[in-house]
C-alpha positions as CSV (number, residue, x, y, z in Angstrom):
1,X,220.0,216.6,19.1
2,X,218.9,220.0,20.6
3,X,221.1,222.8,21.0
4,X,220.8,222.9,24.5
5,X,222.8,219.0,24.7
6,X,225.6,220.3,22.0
7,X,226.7,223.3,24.2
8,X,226.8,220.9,27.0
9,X,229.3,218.3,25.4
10,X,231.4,221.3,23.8
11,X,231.7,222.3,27.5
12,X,233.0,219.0,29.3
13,X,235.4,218.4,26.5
14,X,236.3,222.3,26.8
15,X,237.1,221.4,30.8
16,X,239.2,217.9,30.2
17,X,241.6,219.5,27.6
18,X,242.3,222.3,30.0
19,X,243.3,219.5,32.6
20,X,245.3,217.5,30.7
21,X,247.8,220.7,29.1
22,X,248.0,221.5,33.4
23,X,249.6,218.2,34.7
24,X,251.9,218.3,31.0
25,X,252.9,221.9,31.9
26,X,253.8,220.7,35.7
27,X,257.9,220.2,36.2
28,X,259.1,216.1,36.7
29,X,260.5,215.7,40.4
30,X,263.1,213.2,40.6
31,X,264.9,211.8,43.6
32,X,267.5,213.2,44.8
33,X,270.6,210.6,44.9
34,X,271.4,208.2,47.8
35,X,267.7,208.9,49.0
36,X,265.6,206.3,50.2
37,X,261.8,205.5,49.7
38,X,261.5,207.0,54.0
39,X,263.1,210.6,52.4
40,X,260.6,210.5,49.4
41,X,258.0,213.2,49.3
42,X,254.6,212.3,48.5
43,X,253.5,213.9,45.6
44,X,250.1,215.6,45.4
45,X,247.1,213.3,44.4
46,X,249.1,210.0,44.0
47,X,249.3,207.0,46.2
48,X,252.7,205.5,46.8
49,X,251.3,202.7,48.7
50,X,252.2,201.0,51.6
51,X,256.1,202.0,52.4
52,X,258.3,199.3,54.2
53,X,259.2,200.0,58.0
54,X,262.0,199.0,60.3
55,X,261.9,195.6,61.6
56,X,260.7,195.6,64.6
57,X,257.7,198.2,63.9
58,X,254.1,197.8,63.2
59,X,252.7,198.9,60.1
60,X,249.9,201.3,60.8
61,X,251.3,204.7,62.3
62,X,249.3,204.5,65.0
63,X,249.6,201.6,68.2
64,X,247.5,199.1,67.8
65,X,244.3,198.7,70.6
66,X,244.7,196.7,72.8
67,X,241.7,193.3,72.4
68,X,239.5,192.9,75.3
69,X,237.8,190.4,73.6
70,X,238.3,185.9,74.6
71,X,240.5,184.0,72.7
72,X,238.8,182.3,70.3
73,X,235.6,184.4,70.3
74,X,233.7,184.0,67.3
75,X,232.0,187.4,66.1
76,X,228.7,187.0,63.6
77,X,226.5,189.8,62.9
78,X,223.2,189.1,65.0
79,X,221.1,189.2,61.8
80,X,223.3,186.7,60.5
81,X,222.6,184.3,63.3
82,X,218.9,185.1,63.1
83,X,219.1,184.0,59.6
84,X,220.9,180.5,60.0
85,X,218.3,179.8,63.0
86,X,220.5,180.1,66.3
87,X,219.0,179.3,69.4
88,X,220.4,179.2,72.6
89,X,218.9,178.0,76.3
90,X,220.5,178.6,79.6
91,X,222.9,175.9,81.7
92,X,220.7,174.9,84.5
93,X,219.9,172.5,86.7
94,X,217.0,169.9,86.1
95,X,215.8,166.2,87.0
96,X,217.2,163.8,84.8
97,X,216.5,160.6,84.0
98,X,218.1,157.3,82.0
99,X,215.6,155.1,80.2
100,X,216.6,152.2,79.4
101,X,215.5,150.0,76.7
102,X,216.0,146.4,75.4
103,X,213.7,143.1,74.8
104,X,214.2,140.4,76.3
105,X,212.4,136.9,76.4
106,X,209.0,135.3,78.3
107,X,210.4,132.4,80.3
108,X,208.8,130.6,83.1
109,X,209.8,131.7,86.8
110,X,211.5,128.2,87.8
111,X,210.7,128.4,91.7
112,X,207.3,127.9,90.2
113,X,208.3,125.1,87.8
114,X,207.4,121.1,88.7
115,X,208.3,118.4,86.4
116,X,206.4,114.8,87.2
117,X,208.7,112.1,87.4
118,X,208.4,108.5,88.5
119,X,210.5,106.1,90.8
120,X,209.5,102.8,89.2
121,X,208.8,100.8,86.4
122,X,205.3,100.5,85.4
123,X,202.4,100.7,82.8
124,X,200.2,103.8,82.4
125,X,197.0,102.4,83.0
126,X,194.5,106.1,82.3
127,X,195.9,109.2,81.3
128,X,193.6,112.1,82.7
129,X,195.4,115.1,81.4
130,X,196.3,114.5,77.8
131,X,197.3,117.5,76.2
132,X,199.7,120.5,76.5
133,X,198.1,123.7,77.4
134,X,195.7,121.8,80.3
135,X,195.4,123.6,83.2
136,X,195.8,121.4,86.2
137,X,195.3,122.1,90.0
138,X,197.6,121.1,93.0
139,X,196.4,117.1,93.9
140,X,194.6,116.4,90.7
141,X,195.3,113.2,89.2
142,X,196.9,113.1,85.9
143,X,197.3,109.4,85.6
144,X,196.8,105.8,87.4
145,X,199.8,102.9,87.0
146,X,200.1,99.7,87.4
147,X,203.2,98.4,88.6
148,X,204.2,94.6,90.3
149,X,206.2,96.3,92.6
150,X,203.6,98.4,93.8
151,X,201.1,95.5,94.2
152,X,203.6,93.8,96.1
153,X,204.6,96.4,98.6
154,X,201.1,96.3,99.1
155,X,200.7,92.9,100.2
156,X,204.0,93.0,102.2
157,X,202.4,96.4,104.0
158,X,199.2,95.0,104.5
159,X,200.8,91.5,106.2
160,X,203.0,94.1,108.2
161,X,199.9,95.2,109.4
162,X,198.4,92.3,110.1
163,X,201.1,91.3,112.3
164,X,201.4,94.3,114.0
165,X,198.0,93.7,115.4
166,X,198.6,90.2,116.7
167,X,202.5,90.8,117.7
168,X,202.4,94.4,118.9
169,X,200.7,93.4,122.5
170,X,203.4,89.6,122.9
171,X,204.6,89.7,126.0
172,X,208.4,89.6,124.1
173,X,209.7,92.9,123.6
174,X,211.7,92.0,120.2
175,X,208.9,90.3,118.5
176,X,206.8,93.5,119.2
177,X,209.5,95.5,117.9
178,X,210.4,93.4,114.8
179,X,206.7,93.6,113.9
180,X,206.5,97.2,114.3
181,X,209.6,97.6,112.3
182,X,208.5,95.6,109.4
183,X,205.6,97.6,109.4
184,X,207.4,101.2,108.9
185,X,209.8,99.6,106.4
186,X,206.3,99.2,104.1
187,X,205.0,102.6,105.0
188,X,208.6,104.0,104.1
189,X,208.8,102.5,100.8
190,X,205.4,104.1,99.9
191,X,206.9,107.4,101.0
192,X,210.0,107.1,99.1
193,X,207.7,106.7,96.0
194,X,206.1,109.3,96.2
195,X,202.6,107.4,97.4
196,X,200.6,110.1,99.6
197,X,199.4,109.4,103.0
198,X,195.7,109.4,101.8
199,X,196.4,106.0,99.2
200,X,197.7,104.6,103.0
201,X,195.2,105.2,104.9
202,X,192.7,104.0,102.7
203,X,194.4,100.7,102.0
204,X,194.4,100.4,105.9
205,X,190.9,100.8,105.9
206,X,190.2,99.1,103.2
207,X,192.8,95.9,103.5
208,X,192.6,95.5,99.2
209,X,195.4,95.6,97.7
210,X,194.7,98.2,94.5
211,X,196.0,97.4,91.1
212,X,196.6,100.9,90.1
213,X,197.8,103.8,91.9
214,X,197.3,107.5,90.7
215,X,199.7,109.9,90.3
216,X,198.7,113.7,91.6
217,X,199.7,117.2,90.3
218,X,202.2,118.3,92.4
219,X,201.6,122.3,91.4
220,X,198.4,124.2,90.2
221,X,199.6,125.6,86.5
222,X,199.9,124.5,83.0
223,X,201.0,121.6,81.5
224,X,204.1,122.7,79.3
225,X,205.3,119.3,78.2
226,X,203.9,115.6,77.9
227,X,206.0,112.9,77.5
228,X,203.5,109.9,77.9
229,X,200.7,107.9,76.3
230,X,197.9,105.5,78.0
231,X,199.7,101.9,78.1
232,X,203.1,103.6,77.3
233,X,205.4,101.6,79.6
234,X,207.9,103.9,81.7
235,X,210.9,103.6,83.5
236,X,212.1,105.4,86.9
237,X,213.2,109.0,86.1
238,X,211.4,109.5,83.3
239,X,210.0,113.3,82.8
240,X,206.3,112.7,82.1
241,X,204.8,115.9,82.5
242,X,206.6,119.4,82.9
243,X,203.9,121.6,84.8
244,X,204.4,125.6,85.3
245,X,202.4,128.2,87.5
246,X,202.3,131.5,84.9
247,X,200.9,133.7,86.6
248,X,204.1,135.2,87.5
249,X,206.6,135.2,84.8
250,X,210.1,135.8,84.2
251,X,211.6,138.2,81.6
252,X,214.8,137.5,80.9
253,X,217.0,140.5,79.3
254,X,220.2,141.6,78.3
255,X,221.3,144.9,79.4
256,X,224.9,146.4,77.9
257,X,228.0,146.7,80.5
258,X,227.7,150.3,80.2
259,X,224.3,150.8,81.3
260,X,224.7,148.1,84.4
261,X,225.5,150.5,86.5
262,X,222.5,152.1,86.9
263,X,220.6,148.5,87.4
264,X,219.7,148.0,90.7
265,X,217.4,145.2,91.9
266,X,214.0,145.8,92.5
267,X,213.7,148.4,90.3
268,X,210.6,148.7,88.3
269,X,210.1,148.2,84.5
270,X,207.2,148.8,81.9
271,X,206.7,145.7,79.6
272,X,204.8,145.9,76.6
273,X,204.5,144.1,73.5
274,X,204.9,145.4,69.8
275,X,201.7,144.3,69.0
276,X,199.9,145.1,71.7
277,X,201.4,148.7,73.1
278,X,198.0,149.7,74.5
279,X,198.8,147.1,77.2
280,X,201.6,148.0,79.8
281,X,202.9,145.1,82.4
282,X,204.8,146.6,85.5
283,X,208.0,144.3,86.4
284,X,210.8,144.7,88.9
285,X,214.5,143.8,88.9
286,X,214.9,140.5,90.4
287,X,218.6,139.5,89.6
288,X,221.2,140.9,87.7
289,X,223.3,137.8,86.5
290,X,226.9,137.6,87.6
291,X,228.1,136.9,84.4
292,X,228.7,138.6,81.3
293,X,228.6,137.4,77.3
294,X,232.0,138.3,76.4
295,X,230.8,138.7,72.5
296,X,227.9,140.7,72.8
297,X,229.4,142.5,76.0
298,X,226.1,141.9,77.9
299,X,224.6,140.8,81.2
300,X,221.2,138.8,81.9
301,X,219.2,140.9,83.7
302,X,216.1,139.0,85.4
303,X,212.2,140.9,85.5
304,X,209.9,139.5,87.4
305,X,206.0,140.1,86.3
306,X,202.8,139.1,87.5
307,X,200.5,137.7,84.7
308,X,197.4,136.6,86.2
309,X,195.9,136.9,82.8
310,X,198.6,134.5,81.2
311,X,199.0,136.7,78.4
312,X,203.1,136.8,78.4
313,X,203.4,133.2,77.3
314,X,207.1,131.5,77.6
315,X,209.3,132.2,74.7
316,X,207.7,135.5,74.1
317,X,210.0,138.2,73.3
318,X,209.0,141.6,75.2
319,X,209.8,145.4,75.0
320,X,211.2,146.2,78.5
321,X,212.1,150.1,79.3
322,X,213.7,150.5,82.7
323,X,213.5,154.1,84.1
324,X,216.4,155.5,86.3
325,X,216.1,158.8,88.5
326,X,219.2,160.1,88.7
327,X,218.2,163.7,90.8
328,X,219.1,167.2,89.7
329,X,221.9,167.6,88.1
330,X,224.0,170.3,86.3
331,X,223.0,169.9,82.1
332,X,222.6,170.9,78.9
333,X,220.8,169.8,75.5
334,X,222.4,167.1,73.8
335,X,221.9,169.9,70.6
336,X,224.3,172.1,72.1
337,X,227.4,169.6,72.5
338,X,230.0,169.1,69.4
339,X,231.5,166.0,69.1
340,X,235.0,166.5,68.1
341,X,237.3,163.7,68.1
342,X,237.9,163.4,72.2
343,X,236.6,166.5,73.1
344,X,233.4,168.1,73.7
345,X,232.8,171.5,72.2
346,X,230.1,173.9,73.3
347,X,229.5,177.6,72.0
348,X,228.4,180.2,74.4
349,X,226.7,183.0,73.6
350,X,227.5,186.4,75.4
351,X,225.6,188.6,73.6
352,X,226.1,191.2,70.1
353,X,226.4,187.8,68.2
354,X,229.8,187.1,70.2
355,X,230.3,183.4,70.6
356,X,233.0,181.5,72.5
357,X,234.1,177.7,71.6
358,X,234.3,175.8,75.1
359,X,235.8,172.6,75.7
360,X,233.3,171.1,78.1
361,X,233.0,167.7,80.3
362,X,230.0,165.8,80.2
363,X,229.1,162.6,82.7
364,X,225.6,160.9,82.1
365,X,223.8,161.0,78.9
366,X,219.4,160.6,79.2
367,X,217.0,161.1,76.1
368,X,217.7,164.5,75.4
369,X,220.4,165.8,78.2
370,X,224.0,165.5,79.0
371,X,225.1,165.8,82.5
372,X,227.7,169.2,82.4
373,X,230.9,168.0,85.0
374,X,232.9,170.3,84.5
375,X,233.5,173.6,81.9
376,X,230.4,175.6,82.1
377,X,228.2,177.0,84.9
378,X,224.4,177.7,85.9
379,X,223.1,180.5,83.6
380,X,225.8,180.3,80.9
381,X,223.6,180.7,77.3
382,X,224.5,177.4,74.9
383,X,223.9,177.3,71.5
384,X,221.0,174.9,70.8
385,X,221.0,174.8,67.2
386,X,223.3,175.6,64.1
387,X,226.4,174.3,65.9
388,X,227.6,173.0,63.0
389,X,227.2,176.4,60.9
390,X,228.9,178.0,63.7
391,X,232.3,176.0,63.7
392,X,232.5,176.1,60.3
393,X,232.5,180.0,60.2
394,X,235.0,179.9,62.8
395,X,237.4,177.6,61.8
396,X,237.3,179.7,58.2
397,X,237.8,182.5,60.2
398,X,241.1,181.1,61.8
399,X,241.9,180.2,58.1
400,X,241.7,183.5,56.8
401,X,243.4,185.0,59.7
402,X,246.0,182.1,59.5
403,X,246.6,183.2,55.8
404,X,246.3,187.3,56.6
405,X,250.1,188.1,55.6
406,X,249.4,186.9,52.2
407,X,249.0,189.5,49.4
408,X,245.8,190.3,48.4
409,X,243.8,188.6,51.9
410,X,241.8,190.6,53.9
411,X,239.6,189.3,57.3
């Protein structure tokens, strides 16, 4: 240790004694009796603390300021909000629009839908079109019967003839007429079973009686269904062939109560399929069902699309997105709403990191808006992001001011 450091020490401990023997040389100043802590003096260098006022007064000496500031503002140092990643974007007014999305199922349109039926017994004799998935045009044959009853309307049609020739011209008006009768009660029967006006005309040429007849397409499409074999026997009614034009389709969807509202027929639609997204189909609303599944709490909703290519085969199930212009309307980002039980909480920003909670309306939600109804304006500033850091600091805040006559608490 130098010299220089030991007359230093010797000093400061020189200076502290001579302190101490000063406040032990100083008189002890007791209260005067009956006073109260208002009538104590303060004594030099010593903090008494806080003293107690009148009820009725405030504790600092001075009034308090009057607060221009909103209820509820919420005040955070700028930096801080830098930090935590606020970002805010102005109320305005913008195009929105509602997609709507579902999948829905490949069926055939039924106006374009023919099942082959026939109206008496008989025996298929050749079957032309034998499998499902055969494309068949409008008057092709698909298959030749024979069938007694057919040979012998035949004969009976061809013997009406016959005597139509030699009795049409008698001089007795009732024979001429009974012949000419007979004759449209054969030509009826072939109509009423389905016999075109070609097989007539050719067995009035002709005059032989045929042992088969065939049976025509009555549509140009696909065969869906077969129900027959050669030399199967059938009886009247029987569905032989179901036969379906798909090149226009029906997509049959289901569309939630809430959105079918904004459904409106002939609307347009984008159909796609998850394995083949590259490829986009344009529908249109054809009918909105009048019912609605009381479980699921849906509708049938009806999209009609052309598919000359025959790609959307029936049972198919199809990605359908429906998109609804709904004009300009007053919004925000869905970011910047709060969902708080029933309400809707924004928090506006109003610049010096001062930020006011706002119980807001909102009308329609799209992809990434709400609609604003009522509780903001054009050009307000929203917060965007960090909501949720936000009203946690200022519901601690309220805590801490809740709990600011406690001992000890401080904002």
């Amino acid at each position: 240790m130098t010299r220089r450091t030991l007359v230093s020490i010797v000093l400061l401990l020189a200076i502290s004694l001579a302190g101490v023997l000063w406040l032990m040389s100083q008189p002890t100043v007791l209260p005067p009796a009956g006073s109260t802590p208002d009538s104590m003096p303060d004594m030099p260098g010593m903090d008494m603390g806080e003293k107690p006022r009148p009820e009725g007064k405030t504790t600092d000496s001075k009034p308090a300021p009057a607060s221009d500031e909103m209820p509820g503002l919420v005040t955070i140092p700028p930096e801080r909000l830098q930090t935590i990643g606020v970002k805010y974007e102005p109320v305005a007014r913008r195009p929105l629009e509602k997609v709507i999305r579902t999948v829905g199922r490949v069926a055939a349109d039924e106006r374009r839908l023919a099942k082959v039926t026939i109206k008496f017994h008989g025996w298929i004799e050749q079957l032309f079109v034998s499998a499902i998935g055969d494309h068949v045009r409008k008057g092709q044959v698909l298959f030749t019967i024979y069938s007694p009853d057919l040979v012998a309307t035949q004969e009976e049609y061809l013997l009406a003839l016959q005597g139509q020739k030699q009795l049409g011209a008698s001089e007795f008006p009732e024979v001429a007429r009974g012949s000419k009768d007979l004759l449209e009660a054969a030509r009826r029967r072939f109509q009423l079973w389905d016999i075109n006006d070609e097989h007539i005309r050719e067995l009035e040429q002709t005059g032989k009686v045929l042992r088969t007849l065939p049976i025509h397409s009555p549509i140009t499409g696909t065969v869906l269904r077969k129900e027959t074999l050669a030399g199967a026997h059938v009886e009247p009614g029987a569905e032989l062939y179901t036969i379906a034009d798909l090149s226009h389709i029906w997509i049959l969807a289901d569309i939630y109560e809430y959105e079918l509202a904004f459904v409106k027929k002939d609307q347009k639609a984008a159909v796609t399929l998850s394995y083949e997204p590259g490829t986009v189909w344009t529908g249109r609303v054809g009918f909105v069902y009048p019912t609605l599944d009381p479980k699921t709490r849906t509708a049938k909703v009806r999209f009609e699309v052309d598919n000359s290519d025959e790609k959307l085969k029936p049972d198919m199930y199809a990605n359908v997105e429906l998109t609804v212009n709904l004009g300009t309307r007053l919004s925000i980002p869905q970011e910047a709403v709060i969902e708080s039980g029933q309400k809707q909480l924004v928090f506006i920003h109003h610049g010096g990191g001062r930020l006011e909670p706002r119980v807001i309306k909102t009308g329609v939600k799209t992809g990434s808006h709400y609609e604003v109804v009522a509780g903001l304006q054009e050009g307000d500033h929203v917060v965007t992001s960090a909501n949720f850091l936000i009203d946690s600091e200022s519901r601690l805040k309220a805590v801490v001011e809740s709990m600011g006559g406690m001992s000890g608490m401080k904002n």
